[in-house]
C-alpha positions as CSV (number, residue, x, y, z in Angstrom):
1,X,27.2,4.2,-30.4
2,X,27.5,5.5,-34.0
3,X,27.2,3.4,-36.8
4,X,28.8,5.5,-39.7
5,X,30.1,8.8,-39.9
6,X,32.7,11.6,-39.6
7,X,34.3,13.8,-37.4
8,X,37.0,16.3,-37.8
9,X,38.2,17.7,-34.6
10,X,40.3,21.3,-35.4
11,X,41.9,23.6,-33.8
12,X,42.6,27.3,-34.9
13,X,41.2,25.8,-38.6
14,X,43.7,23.6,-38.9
15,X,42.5,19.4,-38.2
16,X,43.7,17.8,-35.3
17,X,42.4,14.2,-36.0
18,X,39.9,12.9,-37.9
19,X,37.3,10.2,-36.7
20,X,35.7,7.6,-39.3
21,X,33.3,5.1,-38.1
22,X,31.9,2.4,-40.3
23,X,31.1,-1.5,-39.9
24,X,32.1,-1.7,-36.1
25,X,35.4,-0.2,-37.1
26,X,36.2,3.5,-35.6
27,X,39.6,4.7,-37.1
28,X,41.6,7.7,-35.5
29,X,43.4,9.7,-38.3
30,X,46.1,12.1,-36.4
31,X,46.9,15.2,-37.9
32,X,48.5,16.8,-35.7
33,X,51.3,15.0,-33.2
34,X,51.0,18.2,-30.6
35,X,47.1,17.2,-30.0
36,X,47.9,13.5,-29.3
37,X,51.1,14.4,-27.4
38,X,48.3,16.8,-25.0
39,X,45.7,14.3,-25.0
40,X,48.2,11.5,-23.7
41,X,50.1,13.8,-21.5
42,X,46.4,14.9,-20.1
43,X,45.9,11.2,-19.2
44,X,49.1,10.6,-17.7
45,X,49.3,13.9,-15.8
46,X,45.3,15.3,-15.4
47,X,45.5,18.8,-16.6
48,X,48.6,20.4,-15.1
49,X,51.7,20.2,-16.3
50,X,53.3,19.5,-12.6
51,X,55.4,16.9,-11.2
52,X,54.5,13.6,-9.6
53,X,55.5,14.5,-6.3
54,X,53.3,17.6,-6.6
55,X,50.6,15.9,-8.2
56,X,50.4,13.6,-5.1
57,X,50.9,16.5,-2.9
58,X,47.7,17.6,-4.3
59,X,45.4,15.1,-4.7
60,X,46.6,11.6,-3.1
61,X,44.3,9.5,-5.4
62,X,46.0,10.6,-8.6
63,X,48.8,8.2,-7.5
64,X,46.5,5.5,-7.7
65,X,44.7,6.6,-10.5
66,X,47.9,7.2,-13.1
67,X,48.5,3.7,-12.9
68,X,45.2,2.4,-14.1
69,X,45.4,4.2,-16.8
70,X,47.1,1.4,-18.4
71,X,44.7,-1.3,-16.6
72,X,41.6,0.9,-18.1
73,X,42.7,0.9,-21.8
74,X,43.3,-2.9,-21.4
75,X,40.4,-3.6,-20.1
76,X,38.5,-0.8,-22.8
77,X,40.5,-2.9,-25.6
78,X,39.5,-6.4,-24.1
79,X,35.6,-5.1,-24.3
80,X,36.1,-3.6,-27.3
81,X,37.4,-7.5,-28.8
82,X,34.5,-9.1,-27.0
83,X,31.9,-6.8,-29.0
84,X,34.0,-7.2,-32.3
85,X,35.0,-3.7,-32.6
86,X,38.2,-2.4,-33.6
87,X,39.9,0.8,-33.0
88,X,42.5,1.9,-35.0
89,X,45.2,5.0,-34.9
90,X,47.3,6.0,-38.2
91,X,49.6,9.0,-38.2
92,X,50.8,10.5,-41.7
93,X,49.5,7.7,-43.1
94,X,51.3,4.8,-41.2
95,X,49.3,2.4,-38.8
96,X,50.6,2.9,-35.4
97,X,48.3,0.8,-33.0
98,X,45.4,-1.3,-33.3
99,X,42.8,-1.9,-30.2
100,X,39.8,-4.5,-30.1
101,X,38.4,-7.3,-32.7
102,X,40.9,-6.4,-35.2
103,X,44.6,-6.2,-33.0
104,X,46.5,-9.2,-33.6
105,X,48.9,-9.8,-30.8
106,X,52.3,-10.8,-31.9
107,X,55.3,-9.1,-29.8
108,X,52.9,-6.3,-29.0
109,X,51.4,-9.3,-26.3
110,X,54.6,-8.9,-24.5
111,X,54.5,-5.0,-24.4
112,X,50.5,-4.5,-23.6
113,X,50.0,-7.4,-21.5
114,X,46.9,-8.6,-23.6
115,X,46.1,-10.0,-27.0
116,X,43.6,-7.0,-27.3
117,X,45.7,-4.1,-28.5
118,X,48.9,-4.3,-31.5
119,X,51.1,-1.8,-31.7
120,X,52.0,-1.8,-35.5
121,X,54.5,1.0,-35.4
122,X,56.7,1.6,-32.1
123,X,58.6,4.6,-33.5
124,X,55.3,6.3,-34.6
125,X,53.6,5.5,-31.4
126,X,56.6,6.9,-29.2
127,X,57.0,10.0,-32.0
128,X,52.9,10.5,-30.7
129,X,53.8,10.5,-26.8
130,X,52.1,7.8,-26.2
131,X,55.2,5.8,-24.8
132,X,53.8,4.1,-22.1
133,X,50.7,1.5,-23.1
């Protein structure tokens, strides 16, 4: 795992999201919401931009699979807790969720379903696509 450092992830030379890890921290600056509205979408759908009916039509597992999506970033953020790392996402400088050692439950308990991740900013978080944790 890395210990310190930065990443800038661009696309056509303009950043995308920026990726600082220090002190068992990582934090996820988004740039750019059309990046984290395709990586989310790419989770929830796989690649193509088809329906669910045609998505099961095509591969029977995906049903299964779209579902633990959910149960696999619980689990990740659970881990993450365990080890005493903490993820964090902003978005034009707002906090929007917080995953691992750091996340303090609250309300957000109710919504995830564990005490590992806090969403800190609903609007934000649904502004990003990322609607359904």
């Amino acid at each position: 795992m890395l210990e310190s450092g930065k990443i800038t992830l661009s696309t056509n030379n303009k950043e995308d999201l920026v990726i600082a890890v220090a002190n068992k921290r990582i934090d996820l600056d988004a740039k750019s919401k059309e990046f984290i509205k395709d990586i989310a979408a790419s989770m929830r759908e796989g690649s193509k931009n088809i329906n669910a009916t045609e998505r099961t039509k095509e591969n029977p597992k995906k049903l299964k699979t779209g579902g633990s999506a959910r149960v696999m970033l619980i689990e990740s953020a659970e881990e993450l807790k365990e080890a005493g790392v903490t993820i964090t996402l902003t978005y034009k400088g707002d906090l929007v969720a917080t995953a691992g050692a750091q996340a303090s439950s609250k309300l957000s308990r109710l919504m995830t379903g564990t005490k590992a991740i806090e969403i800190n900013s609903l609007p934000k978080l649904i502004e990003l696509g990322i609607e359904t944790l």
